[in-house]
N, C-alpha and C positions, 0 to 999 in steps of 0.2 A: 094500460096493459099490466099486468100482474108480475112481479119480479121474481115470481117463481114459473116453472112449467109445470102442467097437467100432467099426469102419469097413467096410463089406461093400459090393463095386460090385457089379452084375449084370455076368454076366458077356459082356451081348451091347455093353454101353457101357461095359467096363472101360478099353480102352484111348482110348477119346477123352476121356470125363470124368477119367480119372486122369493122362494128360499133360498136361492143361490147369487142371484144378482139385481136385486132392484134396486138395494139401498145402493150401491155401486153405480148402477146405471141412472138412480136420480140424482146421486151428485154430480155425475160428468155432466147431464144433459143440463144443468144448472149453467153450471161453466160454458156452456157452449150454444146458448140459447139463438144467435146471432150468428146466422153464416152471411159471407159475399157470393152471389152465383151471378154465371155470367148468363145472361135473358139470350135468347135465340128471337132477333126480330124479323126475320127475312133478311134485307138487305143488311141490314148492320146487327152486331152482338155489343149488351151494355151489361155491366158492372150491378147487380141490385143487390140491396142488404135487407136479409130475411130476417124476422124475429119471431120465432115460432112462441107458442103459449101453452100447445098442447103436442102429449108425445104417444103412441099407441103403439104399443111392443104386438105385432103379428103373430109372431113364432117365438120359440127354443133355440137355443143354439143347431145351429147346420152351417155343412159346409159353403161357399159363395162360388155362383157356376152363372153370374152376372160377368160378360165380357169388359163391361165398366171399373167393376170392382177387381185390382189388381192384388188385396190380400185377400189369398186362397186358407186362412184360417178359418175356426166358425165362428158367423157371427149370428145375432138378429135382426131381422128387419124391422123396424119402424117406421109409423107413418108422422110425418112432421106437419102441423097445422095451424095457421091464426084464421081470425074472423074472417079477412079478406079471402083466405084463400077455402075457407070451409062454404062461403056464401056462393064460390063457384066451384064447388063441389068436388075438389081437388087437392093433394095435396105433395107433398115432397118426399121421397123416400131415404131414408137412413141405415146403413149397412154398420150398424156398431157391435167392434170388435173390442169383447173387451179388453185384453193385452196392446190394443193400439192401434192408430193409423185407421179409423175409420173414415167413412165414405159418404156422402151427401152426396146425389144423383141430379143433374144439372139441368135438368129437366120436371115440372108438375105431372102428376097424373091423375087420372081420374078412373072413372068408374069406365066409360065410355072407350078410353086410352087401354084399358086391359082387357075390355072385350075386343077388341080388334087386334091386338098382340096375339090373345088365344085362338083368334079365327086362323090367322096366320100360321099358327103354329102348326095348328088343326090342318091345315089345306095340304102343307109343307109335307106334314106326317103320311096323309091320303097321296100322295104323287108319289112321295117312296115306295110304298103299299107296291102302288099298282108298278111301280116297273121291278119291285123284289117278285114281286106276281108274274111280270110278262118275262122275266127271266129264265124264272123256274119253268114257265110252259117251254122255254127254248129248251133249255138243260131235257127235258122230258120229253120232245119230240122234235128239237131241230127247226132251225127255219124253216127249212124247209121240206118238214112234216114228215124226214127221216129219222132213223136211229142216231141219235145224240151223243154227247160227250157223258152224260151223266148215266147213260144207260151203259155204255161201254165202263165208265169207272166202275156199274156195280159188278158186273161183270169181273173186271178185274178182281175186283174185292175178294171173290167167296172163289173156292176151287181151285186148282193147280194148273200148272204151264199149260199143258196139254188141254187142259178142260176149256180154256180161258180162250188158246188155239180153236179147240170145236164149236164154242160159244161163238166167236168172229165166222168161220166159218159158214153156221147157221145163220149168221145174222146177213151176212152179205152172200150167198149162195145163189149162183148166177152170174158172180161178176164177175169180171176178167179182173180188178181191180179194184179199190175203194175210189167211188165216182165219186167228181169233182164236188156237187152238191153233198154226199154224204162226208166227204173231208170238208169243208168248212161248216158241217156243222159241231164238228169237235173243236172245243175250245181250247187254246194253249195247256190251261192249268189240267183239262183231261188227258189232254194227249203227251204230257211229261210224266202224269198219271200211270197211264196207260206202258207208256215204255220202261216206267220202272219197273211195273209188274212184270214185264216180258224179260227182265234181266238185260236193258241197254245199259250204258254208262249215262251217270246222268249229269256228266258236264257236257251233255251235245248240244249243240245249237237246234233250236226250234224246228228249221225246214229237213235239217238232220236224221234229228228223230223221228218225224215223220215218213222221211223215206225209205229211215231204215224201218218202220211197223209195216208200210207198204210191202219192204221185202217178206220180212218174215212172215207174213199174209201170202203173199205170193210164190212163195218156195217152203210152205207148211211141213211140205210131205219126207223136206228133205232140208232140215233143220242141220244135220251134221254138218252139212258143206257151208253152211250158212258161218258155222261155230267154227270151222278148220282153214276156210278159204286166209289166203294171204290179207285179201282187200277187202273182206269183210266180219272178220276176228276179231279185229281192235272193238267196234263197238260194242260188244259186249263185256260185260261186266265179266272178272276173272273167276268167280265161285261158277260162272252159267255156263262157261265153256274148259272147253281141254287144257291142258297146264302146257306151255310152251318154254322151249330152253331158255326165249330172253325174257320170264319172268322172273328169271333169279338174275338178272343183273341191277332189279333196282332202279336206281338212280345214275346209276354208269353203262357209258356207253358201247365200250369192248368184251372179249369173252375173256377168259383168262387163256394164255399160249404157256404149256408147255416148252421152256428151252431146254437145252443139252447143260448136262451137268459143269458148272464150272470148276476147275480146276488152278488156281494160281502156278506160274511161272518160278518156284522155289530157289533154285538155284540162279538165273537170274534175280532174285529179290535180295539173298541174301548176298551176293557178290556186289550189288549196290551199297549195302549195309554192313562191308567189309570190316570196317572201322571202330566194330561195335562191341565191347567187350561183353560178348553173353554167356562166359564164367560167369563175372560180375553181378549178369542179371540172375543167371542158377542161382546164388549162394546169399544175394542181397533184396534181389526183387526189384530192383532200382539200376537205371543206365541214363546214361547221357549222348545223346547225339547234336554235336553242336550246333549243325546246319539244319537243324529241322524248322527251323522258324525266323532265320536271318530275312524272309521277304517280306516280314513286318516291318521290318528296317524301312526301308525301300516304297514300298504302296502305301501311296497316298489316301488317304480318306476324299470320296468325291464331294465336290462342291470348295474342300479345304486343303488347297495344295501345300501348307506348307505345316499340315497333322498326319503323323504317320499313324500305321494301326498299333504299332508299340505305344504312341502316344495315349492311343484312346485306352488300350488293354492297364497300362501304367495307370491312367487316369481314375479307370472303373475301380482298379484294387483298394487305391487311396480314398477312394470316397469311403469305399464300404469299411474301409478298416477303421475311417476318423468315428462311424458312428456304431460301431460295435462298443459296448461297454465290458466291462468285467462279471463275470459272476461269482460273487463272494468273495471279492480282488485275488481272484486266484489268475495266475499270465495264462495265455490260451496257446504260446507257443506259437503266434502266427497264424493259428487255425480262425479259418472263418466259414463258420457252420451255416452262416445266413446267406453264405453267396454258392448258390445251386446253379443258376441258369442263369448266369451273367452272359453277356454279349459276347465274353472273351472263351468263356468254355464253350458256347456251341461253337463257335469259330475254331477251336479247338478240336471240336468232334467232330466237324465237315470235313479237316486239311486230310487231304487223300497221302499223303507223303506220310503222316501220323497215321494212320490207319494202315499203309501197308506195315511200316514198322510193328506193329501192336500184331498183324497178321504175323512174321518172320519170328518175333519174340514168343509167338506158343509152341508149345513141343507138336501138338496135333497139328498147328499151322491152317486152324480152321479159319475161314473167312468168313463166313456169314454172323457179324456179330451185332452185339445191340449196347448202343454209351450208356449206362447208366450214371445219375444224374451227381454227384458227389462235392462233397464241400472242398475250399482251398485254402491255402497254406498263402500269410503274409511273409515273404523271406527279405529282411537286409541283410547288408554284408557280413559277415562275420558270424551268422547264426548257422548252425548244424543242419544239414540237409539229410543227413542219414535218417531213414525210419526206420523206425525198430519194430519188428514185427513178431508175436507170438504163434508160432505153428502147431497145433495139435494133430494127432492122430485121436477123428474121435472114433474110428472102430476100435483101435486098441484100449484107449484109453476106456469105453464101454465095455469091454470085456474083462480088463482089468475091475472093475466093479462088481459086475455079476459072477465074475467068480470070487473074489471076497464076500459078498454077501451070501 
């Protein structure tokens, strides 16, 4: 046998596969002249080593749509062939990709072997035919030689509620109802069809929406009750019927209640807060009340009996002050701009005790208030707690401008 392989293009893809790959594909096939394939004997499967001599490129590059062949890149087919296997007029098939990982098919074929593939195919394709064939006769008249799903979808299709209304109507005129035979010949995907047209909701379950077409069939004439009723509202869709009060709640479940205006207890609040010097707070903006937070002292952290919540609050400061740096080594005074919604200030914003206080400290004595979110201050001993604070009048100070100018 010859130490090279035959090379044979077809001659309808000679000229594209051989300008772009044949010297490619005669070196590989060199290299690889010698597959092992495992022989299918009936009873038993054996190891054989094939040496082909000759190679015949079928086609061009195409995709591979062979259940065998698991690279979905394109390749060519090839037929693979020595004496032995040309003398019984058969030969091996080769799926070569040229990027890699081609395929050698485990199996001979022959002339005989692909006529009977195509018969197959052929038959396979004729049995589809005929039931997409005896479908469409259902779609079109029903099993049962009634008006259909496909005729009601056209229906639905073209024309407005109403028309779609007259059209059913016409169609079933006579009945007391849509008869048993003429509802099973509507197929699910007609009759979710169907009910969208009519303005249902189309998360209903199947025997749902049917019951509910059945209605609106059955009380035509008097659609409004159908859209208004308590027990039969919901299925419709919101644009198809009247706007009701619990459209506007959404996703919650109550209405909103009006209460009676509240008013704080003032003179009891401030006669608790006896102690408070609010000169102080007029002239400085800043007070002290000792006991506003002594029951951090005291409440334990759950799961950690012996962490109190000063513990933790102390804790959080220290972290965040260790990893604040300087900017342009300038001191920050304590200030920590990066600590907004630490653990320790909303605990801070919840304490009802701090919040009446903040109410007794405004002159209006308004209660309806909102925390905004604010940076804090690292304090040790010894450092100045006074803020110093700039107060403008900006009306005055704006009209001191515009009349200069």
């Amino acid at each position: 046998m010859s130490e090279t392989i035959a090379i044979t293009l077809d001659s309808a893809f000679k000229e594209d596969f051989g300008d772009s790959y044949e010297a490619t594909f005669t070196e590989w096939m060199n290299r690889h002249r010698t597959y092992t394939i495992e022989v299918d004997h009936g009873d038993n499967k054996t190891q054989e080593t094939m040496v082909f001599d000759e190679a015949h490129v079928m086609n061009g590059l195409h995709l591979s749509t062979s259940k065998l062949d698991g690279n979905k890149t394109a390749h060519a087919t090839v037929r693979l062939s020595n004496p032995a296997l040309r003398a019984a007029n058969s030969w091996y098939t080769l799926y070569w990709h040229p990027k890699g990982d081609s395929k050698v098919l485990p199996y001979p074929e022959s002339e005989e072997h692909r006529a009977a593939k195509i018969a197959k195919k052929s038959a396979s394709k004729a049995r589809r035919k005929v039931r997409d064939q005896a479908k469409k006769d259902d779609d079109r008249t029903g099993p049962h030689g009634n008006a259909s799903g496909l005729h009601i979808l056209r229906m639905a299709q073209g024309g407005g509620f109403h028309g779609l209304l007259r059209k059913l109507h016409a169609e079933y005129a006579g009945c007391t109802g849509i008869e048993e035979n003429r509802k099973s010949a509507i197929c699910r995907t007609h009759i979710r069809a169907l009910g969208a047209r009519l303005g249902l909701k189309k998360n209903m379950k199947d025997p749902d929406m049917q019951t509910a077409i059945e209605r609106i069939y059955s009380q035509r004439t008097d659609l409004w009750k159908l859209k208004t009723d308590p027990e039969t509202y919901n299925m419709w869709r919101k644009a198809q019927r009247p706007p009701r009060p619990i459209d506007s709640l959404g996703t919650l479940l109550y209405f909103h209640e009006d209460r009676p205006e509240f008013t704080p207890n003032m003179t009891q609040l401030l006669e608790y807060f006896d102690k408070v010097d609010f000169d102080r707070w007029a002239r400085t903006g800043s007070v002290v009340f000792e006991k506003m937070f002594n029951w951090w002292k005291d409440y334990k952290v759950d799961g950690y009996p012996e962490t109190s919540i000063l513990q933790v609050a102390r804790t959080e400061f220290e972290m965040i002050n260790h990893h604040v740096r300087l900017s342009n080594k300038i001191p920050t005074d304590g200030w920590l701009h990066c600590m907004m919604h630490s653990l320790v200030q909303q605990l801070v914003n919840q304490d009802p005790l701090h919040y009446c206080l903040t109410v007794a400290l405004r002159k209006d004595h308004h209660w309806k208030l909102v925390a905004y979110p604010h940076c804090t201050r690292y304090i040790k001993s010894g450092d100045n707690t006074e803020i110093a604070r700039a107060n403008l009048n900006l009306r005055m100070r704006l009209c001191t401008i515009l009349t200069r100018a």
